[in-house]
C-alpha positions in Angstrom: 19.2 -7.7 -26.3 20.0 -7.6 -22.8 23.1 -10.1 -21.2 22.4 -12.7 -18.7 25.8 -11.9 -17.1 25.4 -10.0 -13.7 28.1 -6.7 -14.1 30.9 -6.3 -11.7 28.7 -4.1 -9.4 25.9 -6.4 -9.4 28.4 -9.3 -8.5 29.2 -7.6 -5.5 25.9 -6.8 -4.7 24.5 -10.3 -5.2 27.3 -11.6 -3.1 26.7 -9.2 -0.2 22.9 -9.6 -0.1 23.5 -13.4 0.0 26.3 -13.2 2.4 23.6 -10.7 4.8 20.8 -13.6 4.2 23.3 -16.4 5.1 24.3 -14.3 8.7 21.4 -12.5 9.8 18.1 -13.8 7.9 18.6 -17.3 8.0 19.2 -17.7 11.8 16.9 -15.8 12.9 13.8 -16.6 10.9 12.3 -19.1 12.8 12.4 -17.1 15.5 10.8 -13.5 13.9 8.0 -16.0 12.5 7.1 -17.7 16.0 7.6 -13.9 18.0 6.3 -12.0 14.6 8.7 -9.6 15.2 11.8 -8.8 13.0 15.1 -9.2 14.2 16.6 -5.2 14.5 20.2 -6.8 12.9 17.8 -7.4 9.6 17.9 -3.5 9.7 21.2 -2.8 11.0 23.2 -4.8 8.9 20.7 -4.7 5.4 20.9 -0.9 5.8 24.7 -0.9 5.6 23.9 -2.7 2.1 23.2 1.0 1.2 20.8 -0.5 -1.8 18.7 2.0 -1.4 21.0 5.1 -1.3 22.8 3.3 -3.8 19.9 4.4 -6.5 19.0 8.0 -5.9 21.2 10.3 -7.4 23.9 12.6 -5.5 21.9 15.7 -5.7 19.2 14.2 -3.8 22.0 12.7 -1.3 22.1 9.1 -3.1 25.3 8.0 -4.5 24.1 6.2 -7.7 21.5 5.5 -10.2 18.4 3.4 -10.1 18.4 -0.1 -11.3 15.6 -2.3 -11.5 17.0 -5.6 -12.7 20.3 -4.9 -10.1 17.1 -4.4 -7.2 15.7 -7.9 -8.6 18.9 -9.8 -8.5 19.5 -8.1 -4.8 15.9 -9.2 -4.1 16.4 -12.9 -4.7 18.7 -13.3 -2.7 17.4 -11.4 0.3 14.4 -13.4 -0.2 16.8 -16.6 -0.6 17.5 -15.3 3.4 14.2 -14.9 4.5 11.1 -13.4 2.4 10.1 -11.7 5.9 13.2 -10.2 6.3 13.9 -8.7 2.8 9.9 -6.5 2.4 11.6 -5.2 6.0 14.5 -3.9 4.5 12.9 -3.0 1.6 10.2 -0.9 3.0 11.5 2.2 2.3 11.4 1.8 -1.2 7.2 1.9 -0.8 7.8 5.5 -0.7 10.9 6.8 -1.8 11.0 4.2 -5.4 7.4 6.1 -6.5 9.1 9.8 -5.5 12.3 9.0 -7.5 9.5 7.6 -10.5 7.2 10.3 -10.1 8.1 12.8 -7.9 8.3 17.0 -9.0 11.6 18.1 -8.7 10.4 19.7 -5.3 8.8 16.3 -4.1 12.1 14.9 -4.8 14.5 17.3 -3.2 12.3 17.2 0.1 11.9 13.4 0.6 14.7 11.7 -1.0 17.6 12.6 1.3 15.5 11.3 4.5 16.1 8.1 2.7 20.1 8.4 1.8 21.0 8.6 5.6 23.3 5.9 7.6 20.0 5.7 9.5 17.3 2.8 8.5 13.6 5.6 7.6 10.3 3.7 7.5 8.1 3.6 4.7 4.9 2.4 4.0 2.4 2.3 1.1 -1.5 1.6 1.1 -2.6 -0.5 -2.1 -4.7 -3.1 -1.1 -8.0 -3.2 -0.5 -10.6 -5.8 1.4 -13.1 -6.3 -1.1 -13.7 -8.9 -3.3 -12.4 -9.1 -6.8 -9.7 -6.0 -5.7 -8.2 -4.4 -9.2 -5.7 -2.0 -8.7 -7.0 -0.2 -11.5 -10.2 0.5 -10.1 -9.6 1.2 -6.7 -13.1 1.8 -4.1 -10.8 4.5 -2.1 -11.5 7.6 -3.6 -9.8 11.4 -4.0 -11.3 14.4 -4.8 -9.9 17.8 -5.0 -11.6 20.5 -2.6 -10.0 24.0 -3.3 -6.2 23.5 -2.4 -6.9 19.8 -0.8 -7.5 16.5 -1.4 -9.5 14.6 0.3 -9.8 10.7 0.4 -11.9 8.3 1.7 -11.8 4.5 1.9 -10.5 1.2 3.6 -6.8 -0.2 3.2 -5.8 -3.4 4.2 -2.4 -5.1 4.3 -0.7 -2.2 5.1 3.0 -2.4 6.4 4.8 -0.4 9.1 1.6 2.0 9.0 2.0 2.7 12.5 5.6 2.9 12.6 5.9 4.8 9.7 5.4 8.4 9.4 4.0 8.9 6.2 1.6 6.3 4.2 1.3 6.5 0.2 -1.9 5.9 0.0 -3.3 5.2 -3.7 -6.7 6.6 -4.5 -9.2 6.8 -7.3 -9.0 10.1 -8.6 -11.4 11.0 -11.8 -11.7 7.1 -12.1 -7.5 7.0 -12.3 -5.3 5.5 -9.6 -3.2 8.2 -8.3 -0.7 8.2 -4.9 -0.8 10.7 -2.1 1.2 10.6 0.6 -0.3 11.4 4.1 1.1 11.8 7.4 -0.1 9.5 10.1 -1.1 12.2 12.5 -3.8 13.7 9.4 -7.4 13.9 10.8 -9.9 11.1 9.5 -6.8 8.9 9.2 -7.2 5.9 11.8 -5.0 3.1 11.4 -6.4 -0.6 12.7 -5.2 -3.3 14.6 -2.0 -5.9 13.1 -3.6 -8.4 10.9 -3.0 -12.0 11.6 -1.9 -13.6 8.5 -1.2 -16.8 7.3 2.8 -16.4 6.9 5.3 -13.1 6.8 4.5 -13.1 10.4 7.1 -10.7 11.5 6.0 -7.8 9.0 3.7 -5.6 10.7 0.7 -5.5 8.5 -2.4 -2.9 9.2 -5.6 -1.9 8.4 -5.7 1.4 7.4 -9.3 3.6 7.2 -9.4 7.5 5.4 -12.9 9.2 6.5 -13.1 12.8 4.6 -9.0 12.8 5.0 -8.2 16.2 4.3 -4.4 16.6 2.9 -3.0 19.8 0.7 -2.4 19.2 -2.8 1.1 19.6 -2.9 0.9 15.9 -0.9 -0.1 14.4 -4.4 2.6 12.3 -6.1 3.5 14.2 -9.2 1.5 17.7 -8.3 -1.1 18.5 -10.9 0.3 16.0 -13.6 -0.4 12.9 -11.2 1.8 9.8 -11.5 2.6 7.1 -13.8 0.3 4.3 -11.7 0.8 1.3 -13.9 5.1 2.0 -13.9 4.4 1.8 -9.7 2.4 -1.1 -10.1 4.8 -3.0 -12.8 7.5 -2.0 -10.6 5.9 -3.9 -7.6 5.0 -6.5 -9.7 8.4 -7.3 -10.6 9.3 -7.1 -6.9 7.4 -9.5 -5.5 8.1 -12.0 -8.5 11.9 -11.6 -7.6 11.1 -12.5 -4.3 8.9 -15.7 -5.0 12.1 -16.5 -6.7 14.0 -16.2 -3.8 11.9 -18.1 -1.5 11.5 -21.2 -3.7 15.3 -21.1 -4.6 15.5 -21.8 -0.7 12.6 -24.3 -0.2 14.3 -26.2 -3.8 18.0 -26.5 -2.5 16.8 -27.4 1.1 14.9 -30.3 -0.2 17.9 -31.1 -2.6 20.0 -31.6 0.0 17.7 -33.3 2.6 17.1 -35.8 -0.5 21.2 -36.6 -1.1 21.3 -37.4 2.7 18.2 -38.9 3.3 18.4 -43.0 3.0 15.7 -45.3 2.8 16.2 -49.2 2.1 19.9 -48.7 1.6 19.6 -45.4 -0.9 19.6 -41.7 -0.8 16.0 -41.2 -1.8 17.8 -38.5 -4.6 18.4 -41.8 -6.3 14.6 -42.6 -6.5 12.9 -42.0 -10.0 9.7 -39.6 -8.5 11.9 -37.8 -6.0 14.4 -37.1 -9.0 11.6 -36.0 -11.2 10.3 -33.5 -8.9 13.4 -32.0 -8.1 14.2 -31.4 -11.6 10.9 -30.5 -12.5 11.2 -27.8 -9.1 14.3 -26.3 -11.1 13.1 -25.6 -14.5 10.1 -24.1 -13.3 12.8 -21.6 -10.9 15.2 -20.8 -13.9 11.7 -20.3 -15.9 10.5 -17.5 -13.6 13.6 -16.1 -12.9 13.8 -15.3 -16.7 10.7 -13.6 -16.8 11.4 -11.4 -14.1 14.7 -10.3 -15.3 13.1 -9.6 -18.8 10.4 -7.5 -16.8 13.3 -5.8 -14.5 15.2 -5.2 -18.3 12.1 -3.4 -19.9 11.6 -1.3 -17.0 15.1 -0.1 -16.9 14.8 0.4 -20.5 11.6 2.9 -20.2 9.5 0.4 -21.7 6.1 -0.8 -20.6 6.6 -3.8 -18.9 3.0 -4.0 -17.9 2.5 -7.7 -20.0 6.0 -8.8 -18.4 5.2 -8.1 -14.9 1.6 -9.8 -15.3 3.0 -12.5 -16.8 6.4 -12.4 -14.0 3.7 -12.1 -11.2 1.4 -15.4 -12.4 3.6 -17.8 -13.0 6.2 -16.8 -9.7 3.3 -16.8 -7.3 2.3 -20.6 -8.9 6.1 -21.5 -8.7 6.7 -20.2 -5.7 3.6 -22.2 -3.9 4.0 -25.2 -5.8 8.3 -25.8 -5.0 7.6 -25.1 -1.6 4.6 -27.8 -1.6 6.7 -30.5 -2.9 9.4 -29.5 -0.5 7.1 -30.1 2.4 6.3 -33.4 0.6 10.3 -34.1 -0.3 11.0 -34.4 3.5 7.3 -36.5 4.2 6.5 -36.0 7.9 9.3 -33.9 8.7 8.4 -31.6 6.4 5.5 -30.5 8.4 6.9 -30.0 11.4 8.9 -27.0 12.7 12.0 -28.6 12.8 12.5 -27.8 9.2 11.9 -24.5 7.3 10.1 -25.9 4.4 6.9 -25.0 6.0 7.8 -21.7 6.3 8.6 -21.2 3.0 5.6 -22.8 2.0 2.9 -20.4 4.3 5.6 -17.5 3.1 5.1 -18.4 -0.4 0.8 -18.1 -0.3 1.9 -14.5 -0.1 3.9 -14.1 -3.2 0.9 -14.1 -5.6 -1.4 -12.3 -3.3 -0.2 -9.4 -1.8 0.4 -6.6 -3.9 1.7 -3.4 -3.3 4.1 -4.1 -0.2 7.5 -4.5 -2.7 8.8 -2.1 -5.4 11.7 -2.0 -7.2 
């Protein structure tokens, strides 16, 4: 059995990542969504978080040991912050989270301490794909091996930082299995598109990404010859972006909790009135709900279980929640909740995302 009570560590982790959303996310949200770019304090400050650092191991330059459910209680509350904000900051775990899973020793020693620095690294990862009906499982970008190479082909969409970053992980079909490769930006038959407009998460850069007959040397496959462990990477991501669906309805809930205690109408705070007091409650239970399934899917993964029914179920009913509390916030406040004097309908467009896009969160 696992304990629902945070340890001392992760208490001062949770209160640092909410203290960083509280300064730097919430303030300058608004502002990253209507510019759609991110604030360089979201960097500057999360990176002296030292999360990441704080899960690879000394003699790869880290100073600690990986933890998926600490990651998931850190997530929240980035995601509490802004949902924009924390994928920016967590970036780097795209690439250096599958290396620490997966990696050969050799993989590990060269790549890992680019990501223990006092210096923010990019990081990017190519999942997604822009066809109908997309399974991760059976992915229509495909490797195959050509002497001492690999080389893929395919068509990548919502792809962060891929032209800021200098290395993608790009997952493939290899043999009819999902596999990662990592491949520089600069690789002939590599061409990354234009930033994709999206609906919400305006100020992470997200790319199309094309391979034509990519050509990249073996040793660029995660895991050499024996390959990776695709559906721990994908559970993994899973579990991320449920944590932060968690996060971003936490913030849509208590917003409209408060605007409800304050708000009068014919002589009472509308908190008081039988429907609004329904759906608030109803907006909590369905919080706590998902926030127990991810930490039991965060728990089996840091207990070298599969977690792969745990993260399907974590991802299905967060992305529902997350949508749904954010609609009724925007309903809670009535015509102010559509305007942008209040973040509710940021949370809401942010929250279309949380059951959509995989692959740009890890854990």
């Amino acid at each position: 059995m696992y304990s629902f009570e945070p340890t001392e560590e992760q208490k001062i982790i949770i209160s640092a990542a909410r203290k960083l959303a509280l300064k730097e996310f919430r303030d300058r949200m608004r502002d990253a969504d209507e510019t759609g770019r991110h604030h360089p304090s979201w960097v500057e400050a999360g990176w002296e978080l030292g999360l990441l650092p704080a899960s690879i191991p000394e003699r790869y330059g880290g100073f600690g040991d990986h933890s998926a459910m600490t990651w998931v209680l850190a997530a929240e509350e980035l995601a509490w912050g802004d949902m924009t904000a924390a994928l920016v900051l967590t970036a780097p775990n795209l690439v250096a989270l599958p290396i620490l899973y997966c990696g050969t020793e050799e993989q590990k020693t060269e790549f890992l301490p680019v990501y223990c620095t006092d210096r923010y690294a990019h990081g990017s990862a190519a999942l997604m794909e822009p066809h109908f009906g997309f399974n991760p499982y059976e992915l229509k970008t495909t490797a195959h091996r050509n002497n001492g190479s690999y080389v893929l082909t395919g068509l990548k969409c919502n792809v962060p930082f891929a032209a800021e970053s200098e290395w993608l992980l790009v997952y493939a079909s290899l043999d009819g299995q999902s596999q990662a490769f990592w491949v520089s930006k600069d690789s002939p038959g590599l061409s990354i598109g234009e930033r994709e407009p999206n609906m919400g998460i305006n100020a992470l850069p997200l790319y199309s990404v094309e391979l034509k007959e990519c050509s990249i040397p073996a040793t660029q496959r995660l895991g050499g010859d024996a390959g990776c462990d695709f559906a721990l990477l994908h559970n993994s991501s899973r579990v991320a972006l449920s944590a932060l669906a968690v996060g971003v309805a936490r913030a849509a809930y208590e917003y409209a909790l408060e605007y409800a205690k304050q708000r009068k109408a014919f002589g009472e705070a509308i908190a008081q009135r039988q429907s609004i007091a329904f759906t608030l409650a109803e907006m909590a239970i369905e919080i706590d709900a998902a926030r127990m399934l991810v930490w039991e899917a965060a728990w089996r993964l840091d207990q070298g279980r599969d977690a792969t029914k745990e993260a399907q179920y974590a991802m299905n009913f967060t992305g529902d929640m997350a949508l749904m509390v954010a609609d009724r916030a925007v309903q809670i406040l009535g015509g102010y909740g559509y305007v942008r004097d209040h973040p509710v309908e940021l949370w809401l467009r942010n929250a279309r995302g949380c059951g959509v896009l995989e692959g740009i969160a890890i854990v």
